[in-house]
py3Dmol code that shows the C-alpha trace and the ligand (Angstrom):
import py3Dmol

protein = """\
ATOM      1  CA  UNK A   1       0.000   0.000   0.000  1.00  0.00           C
ATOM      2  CA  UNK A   2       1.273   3.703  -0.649  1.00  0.00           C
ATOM      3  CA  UNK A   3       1.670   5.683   1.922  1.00  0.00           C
ATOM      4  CA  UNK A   4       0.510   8.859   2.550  1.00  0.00           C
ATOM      5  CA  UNK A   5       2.447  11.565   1.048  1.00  0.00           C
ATOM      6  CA  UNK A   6       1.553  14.935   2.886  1.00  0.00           C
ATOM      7  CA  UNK A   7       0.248  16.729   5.643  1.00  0.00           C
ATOM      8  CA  UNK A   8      -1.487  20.190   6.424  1.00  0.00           C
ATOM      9  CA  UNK A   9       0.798  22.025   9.179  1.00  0.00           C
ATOM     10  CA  UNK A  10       0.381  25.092  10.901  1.00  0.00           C
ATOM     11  CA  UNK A  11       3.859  25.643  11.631  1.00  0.00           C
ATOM     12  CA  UNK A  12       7.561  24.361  11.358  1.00  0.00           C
ATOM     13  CA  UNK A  13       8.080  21.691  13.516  1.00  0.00           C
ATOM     14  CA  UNK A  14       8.765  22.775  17.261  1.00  0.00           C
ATOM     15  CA  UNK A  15      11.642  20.963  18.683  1.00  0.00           C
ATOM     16  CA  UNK A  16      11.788  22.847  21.929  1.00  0.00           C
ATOM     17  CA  UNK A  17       8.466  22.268  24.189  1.00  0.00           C
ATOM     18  CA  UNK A  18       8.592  22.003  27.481  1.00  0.00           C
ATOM     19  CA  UNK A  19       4.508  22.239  28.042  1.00  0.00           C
ATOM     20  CA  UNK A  20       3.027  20.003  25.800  1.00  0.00           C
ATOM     21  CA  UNK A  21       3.904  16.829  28.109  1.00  0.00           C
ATOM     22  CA  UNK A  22       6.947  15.793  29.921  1.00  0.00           C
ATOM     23  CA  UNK A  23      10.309  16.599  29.160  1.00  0.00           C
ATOM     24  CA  UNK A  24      11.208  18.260  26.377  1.00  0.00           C
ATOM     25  CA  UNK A  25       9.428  17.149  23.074  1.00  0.00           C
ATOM     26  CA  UNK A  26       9.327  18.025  19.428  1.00  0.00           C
ATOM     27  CA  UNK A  27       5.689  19.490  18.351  1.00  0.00           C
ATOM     28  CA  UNK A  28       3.503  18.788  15.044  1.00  0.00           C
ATOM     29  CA  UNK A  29       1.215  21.672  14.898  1.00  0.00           C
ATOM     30  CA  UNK A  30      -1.514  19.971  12.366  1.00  0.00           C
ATOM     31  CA  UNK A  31      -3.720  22.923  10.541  1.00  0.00           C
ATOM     32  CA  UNK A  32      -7.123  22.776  10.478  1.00  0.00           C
ATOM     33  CA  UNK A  33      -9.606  21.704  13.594  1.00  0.00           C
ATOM     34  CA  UNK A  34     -13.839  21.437  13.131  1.00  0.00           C
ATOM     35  CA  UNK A  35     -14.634  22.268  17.061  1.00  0.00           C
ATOM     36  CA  UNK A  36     -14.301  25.833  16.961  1.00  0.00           C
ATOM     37  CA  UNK A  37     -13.896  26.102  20.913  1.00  0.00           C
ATOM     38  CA  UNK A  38     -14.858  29.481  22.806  1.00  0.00           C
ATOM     39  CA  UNK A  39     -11.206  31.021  24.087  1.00  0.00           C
ATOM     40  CA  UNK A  40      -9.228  28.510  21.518  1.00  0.00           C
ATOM     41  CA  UNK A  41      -5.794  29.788  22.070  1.00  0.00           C
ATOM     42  CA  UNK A  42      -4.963  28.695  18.188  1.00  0.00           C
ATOM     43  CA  UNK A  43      -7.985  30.286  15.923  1.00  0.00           C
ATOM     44  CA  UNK A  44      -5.693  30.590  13.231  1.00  0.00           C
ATOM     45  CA  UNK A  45      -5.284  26.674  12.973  1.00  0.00           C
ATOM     46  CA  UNK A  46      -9.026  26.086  12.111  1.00  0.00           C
ATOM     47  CA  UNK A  47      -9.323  26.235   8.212  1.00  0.00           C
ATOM     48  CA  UNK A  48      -8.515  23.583   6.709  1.00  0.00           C
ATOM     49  CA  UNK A  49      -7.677  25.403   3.701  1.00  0.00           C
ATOM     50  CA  UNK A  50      -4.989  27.544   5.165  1.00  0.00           C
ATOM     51  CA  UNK A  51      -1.350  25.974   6.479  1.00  0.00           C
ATOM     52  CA  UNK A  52       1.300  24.591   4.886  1.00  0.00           C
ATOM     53  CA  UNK A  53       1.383  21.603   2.713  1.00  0.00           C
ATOM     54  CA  UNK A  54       4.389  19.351   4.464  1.00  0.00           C
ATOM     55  CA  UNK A  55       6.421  16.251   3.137  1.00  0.00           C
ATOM     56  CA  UNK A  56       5.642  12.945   5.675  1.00  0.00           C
ATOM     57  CA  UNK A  57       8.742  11.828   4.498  1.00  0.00           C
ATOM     58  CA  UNK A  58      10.388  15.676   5.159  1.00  0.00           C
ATOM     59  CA  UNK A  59       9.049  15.122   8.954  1.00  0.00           C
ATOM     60  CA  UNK A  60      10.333  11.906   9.736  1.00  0.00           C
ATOM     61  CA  UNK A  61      13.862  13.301   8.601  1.00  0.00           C
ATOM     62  CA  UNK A  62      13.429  15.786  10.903  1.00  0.00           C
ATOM     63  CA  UNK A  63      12.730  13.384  13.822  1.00  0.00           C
ATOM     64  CA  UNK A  64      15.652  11.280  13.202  1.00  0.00           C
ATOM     65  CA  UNK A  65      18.037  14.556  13.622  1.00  0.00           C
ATOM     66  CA  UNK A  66      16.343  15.043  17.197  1.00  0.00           C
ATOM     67  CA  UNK A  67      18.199  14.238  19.778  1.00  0.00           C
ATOM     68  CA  UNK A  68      18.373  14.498  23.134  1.00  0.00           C
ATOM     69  CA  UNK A  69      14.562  14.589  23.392  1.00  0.00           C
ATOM     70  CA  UNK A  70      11.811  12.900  25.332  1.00  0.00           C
ATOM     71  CA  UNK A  71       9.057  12.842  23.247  1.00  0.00           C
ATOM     72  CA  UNK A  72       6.809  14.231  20.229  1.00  0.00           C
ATOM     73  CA  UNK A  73       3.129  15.626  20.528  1.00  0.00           C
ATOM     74  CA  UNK A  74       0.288  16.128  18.363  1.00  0.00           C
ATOM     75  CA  UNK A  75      -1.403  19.420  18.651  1.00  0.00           C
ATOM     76  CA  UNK A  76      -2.894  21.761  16.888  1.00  0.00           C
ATOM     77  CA  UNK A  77      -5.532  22.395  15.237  1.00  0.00           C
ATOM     78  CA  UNK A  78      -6.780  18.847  15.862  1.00  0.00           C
ATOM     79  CA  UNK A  79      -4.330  15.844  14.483  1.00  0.00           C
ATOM     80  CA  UNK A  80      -7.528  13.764  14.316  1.00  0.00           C
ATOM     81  CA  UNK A  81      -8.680  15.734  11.445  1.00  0.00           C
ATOM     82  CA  UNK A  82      -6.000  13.852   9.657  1.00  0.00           C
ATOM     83  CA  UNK A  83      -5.242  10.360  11.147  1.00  0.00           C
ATOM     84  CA  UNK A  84      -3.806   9.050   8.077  1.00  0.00           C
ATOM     85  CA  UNK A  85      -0.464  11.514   7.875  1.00  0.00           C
ATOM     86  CA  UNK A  86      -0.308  11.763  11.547  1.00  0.00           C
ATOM     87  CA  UNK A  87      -0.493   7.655  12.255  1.00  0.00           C
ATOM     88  CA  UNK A  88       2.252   7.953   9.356  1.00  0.00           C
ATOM     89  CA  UNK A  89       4.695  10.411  11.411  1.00  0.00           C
ATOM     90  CA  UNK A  90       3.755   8.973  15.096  1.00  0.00           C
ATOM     91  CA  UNK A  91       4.686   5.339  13.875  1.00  0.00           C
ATOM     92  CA  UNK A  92       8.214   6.919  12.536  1.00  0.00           C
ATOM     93  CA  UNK A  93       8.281   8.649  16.175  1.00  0.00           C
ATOM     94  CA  UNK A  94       7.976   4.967  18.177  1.00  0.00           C
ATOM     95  CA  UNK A  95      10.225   3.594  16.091  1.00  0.00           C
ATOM     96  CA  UNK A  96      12.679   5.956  16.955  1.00  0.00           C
ATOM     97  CA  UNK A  97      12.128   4.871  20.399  1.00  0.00           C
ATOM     98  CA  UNK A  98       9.831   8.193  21.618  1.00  0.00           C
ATOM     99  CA  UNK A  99       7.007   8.483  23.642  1.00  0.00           C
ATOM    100  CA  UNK A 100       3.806  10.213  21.838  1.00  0.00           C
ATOM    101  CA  UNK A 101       0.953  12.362  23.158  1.00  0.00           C
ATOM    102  CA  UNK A 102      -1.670  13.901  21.572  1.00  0.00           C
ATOM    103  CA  UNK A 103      -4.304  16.541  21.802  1.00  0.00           C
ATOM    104  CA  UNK A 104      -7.606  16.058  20.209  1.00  0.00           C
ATOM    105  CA  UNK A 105     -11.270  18.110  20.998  1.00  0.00           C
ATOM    106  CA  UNK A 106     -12.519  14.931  20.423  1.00  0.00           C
ATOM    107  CA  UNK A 107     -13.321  12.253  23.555  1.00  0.00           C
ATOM    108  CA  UNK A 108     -11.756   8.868  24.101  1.00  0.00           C
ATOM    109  CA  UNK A 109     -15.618   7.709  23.109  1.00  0.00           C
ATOM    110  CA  UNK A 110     -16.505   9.753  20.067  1.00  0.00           C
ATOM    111  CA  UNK A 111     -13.196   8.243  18.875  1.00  0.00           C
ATOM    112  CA  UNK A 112     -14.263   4.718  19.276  1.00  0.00           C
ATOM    113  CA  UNK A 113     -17.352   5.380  17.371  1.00  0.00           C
ATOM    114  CA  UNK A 114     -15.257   7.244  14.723  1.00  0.00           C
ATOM    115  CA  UNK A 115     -13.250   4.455  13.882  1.00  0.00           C
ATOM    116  CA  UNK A 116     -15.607   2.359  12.521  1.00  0.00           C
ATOM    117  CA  UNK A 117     -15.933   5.063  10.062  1.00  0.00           C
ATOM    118  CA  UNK A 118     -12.151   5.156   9.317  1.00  0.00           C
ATOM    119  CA  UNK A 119      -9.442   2.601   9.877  1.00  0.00           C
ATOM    120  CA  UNK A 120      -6.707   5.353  10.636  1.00  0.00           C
ATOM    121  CA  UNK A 121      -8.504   6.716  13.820  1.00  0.00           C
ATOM    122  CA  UNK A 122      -7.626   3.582  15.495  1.00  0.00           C
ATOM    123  CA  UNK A 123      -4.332   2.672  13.898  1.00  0.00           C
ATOM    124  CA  UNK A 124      -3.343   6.542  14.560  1.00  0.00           C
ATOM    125  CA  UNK A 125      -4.773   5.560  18.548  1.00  0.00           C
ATOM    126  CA  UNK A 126      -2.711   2.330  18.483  1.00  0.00           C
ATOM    127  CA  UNK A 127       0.595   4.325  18.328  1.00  0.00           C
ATOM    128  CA  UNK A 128       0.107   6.797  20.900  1.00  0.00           C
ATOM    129  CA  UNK A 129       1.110   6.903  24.638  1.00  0.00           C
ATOM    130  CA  UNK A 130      -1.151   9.381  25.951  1.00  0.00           C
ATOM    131  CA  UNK A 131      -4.039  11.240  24.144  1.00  0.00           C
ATOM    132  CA  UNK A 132      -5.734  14.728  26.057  1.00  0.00           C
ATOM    133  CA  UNK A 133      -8.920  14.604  24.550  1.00  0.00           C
ATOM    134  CA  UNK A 134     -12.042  16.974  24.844  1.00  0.00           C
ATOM    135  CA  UNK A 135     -12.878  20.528  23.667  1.00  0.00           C
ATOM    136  CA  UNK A 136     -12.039  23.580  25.337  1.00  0.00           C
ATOM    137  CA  UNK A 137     -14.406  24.677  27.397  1.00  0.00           C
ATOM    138  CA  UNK A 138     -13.611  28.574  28.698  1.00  0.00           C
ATOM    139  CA  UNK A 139     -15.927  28.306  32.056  1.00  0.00           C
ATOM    140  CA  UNK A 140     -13.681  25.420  32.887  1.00  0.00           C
ATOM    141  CA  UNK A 141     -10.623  26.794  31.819  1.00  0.00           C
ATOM    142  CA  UNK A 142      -7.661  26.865  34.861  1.00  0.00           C
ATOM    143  CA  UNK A 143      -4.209  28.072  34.762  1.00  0.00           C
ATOM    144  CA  UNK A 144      -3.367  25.087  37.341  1.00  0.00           C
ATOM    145  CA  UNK A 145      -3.635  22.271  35.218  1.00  0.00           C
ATOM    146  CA  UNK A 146      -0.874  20.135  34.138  1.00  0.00           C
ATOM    147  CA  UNK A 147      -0.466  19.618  30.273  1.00  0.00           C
ATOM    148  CA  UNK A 148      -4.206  20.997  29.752  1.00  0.00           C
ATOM    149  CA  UNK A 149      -6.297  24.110  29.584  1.00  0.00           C
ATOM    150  CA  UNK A 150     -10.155  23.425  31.171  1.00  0.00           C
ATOM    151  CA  UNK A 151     -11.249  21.051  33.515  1.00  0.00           C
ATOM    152  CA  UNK A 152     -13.653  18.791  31.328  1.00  0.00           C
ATOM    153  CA  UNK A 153     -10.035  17.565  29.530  1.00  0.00           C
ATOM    154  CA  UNK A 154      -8.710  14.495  30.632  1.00  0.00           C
ATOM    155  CA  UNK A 155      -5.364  12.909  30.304  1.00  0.00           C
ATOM    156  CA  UNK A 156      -5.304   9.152  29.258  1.00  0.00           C
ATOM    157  CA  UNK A 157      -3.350   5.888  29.184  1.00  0.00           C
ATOM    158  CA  UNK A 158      -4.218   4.967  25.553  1.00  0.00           C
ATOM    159  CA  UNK A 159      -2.817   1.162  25.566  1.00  0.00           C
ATOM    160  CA  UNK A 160      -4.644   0.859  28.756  1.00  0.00           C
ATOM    161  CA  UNK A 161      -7.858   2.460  27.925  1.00  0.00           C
ATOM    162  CA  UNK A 162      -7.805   0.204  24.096  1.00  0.00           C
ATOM    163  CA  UNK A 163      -7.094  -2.651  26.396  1.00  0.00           C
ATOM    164  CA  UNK A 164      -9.870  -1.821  28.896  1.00  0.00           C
ATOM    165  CA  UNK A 165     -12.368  -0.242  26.302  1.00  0.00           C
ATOM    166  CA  UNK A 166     -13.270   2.692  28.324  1.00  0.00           C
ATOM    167  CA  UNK A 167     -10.890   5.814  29.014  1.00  0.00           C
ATOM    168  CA  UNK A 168      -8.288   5.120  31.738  1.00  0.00           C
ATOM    169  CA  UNK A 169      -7.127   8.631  32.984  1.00  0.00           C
ATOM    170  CA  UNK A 170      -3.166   9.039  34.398  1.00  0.00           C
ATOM    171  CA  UNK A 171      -4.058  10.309  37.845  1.00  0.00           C
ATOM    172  CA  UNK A 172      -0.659  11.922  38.348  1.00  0.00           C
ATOM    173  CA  UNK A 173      -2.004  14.474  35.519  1.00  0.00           C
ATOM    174  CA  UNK A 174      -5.541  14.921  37.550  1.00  0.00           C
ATOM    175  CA  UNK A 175      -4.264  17.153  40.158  1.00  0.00           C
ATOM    176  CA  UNK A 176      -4.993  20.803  39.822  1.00  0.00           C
ATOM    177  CA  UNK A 177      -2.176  22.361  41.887  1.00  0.00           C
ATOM    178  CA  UNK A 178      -2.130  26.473  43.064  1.00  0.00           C
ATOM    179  CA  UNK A 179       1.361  27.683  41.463  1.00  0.00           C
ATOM    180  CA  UNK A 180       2.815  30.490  43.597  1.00  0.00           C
ATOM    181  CA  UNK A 181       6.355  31.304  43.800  1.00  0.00           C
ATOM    182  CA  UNK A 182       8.585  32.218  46.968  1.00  0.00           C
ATOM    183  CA  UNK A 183       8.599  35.912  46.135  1.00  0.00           C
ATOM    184  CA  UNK A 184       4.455  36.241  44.811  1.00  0.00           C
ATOM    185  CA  UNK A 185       2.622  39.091  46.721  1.00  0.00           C
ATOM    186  CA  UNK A 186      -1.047  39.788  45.905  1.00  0.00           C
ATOM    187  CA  UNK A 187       0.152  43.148  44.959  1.00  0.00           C
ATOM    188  CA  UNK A 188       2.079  41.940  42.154  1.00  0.00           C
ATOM    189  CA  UNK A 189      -1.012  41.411  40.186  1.00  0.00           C
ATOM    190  CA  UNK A 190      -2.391  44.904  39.960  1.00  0.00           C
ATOM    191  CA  UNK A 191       1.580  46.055  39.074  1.00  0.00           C
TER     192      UNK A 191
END
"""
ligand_1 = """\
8
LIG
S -10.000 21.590 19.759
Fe -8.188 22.794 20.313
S -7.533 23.783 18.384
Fe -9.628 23.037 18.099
S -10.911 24.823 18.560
Fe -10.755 23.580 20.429
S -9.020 24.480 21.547
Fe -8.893 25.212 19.444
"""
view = py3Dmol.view(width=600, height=400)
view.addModel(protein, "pdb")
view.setStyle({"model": 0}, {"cartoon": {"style": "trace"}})
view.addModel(ligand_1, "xyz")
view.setStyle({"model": 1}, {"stick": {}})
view.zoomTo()
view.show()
């Protein structure tokens, strides 16, 4: 079978995150994302028809050359919007011996109905370590979340949860934890 050839990207890949999961990890920015969320951070990354037309092949080079790194992520936009060319470049990724995450504004369970609709949702789930699914939602958004912007997200075990058939969430991920630094005073804030 030939495999797929291109994908949309919003952006160069990043190779120097230090927020989009643990350690520092290399970033695929996919263009184009259906949910629309209230307070996206990433607008710019909905149309489908904007971005930049990227080489799988031109990727994958790129991920051989990392080094020193932890892990790649799939953001976005939403990488589910194109499970072919993103199942393509996270295979490459575990090969190389790297952990993968993923965002997507779609839940663990609308997945699992999706991919009866197309094989690649499931093949793309198959390579991935951890998946932070859900939309945004603004009246749940906290700045004390680990790896996530609202509360309604969740952070899950994806071999576990295709094992178990239900979403198995990483409870080290759960806590929302108050960040304050030695030096913060109140007054700070109105500086
Ligand atoms: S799923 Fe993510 S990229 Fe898409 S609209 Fe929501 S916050 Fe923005």
């Amino acid at each position: 079978m030939l495999e797929m050839q291109k994908i949309k990207l919003a952006a160069p890949l990043q190779t120097d995150s230090i927020v989009d999961g643990p350690g520092i990890r290399a970033v695929i920015w996919t263009q184009g994302c259906g949910h629309h969320c209230k307070g996206c951070h990433n607008p710019e990354t909905w149309n489908f028809e904007e971005g930049i037309d990227c080489s799988i092949n031109d990727i994958k080079k790129q991920l051989d050359d990392l080094k020193n790194h932890d892990g790649i992520t799939l953001s976005g936009g939403d990488p589910l919007f194109q499970p072919e060319a993103c199942y393509e470049i996270a295979k490459h990724a575990k090969k190389l011996g790297y952990n993968v995450w993923c965002y997507t504004g779609f839940t663990f369970e609308q997945l699992m109905v999706m991919k009866h609709h197309n094989p690649y949702i499931l093949k793309l789930l198959e390579q991935l370590d951890v998946l932070i699914d859900g939309r945004f939602i603004l009246e749940q958004k906290s700045l004390n979340l680990k790896f996530k912007g609202s509360r309604n997200q969740r952070i899950i075990d994806v071999p576990a949860s295709l094992k178990e058939n239900k979403a198995i969430i990483i409870e080290k991920y759960s806590e929302e934890k108050v960040w304050k630094p030695k030096y913060y005073k109140e007054e700070f804030l109105y500086i």
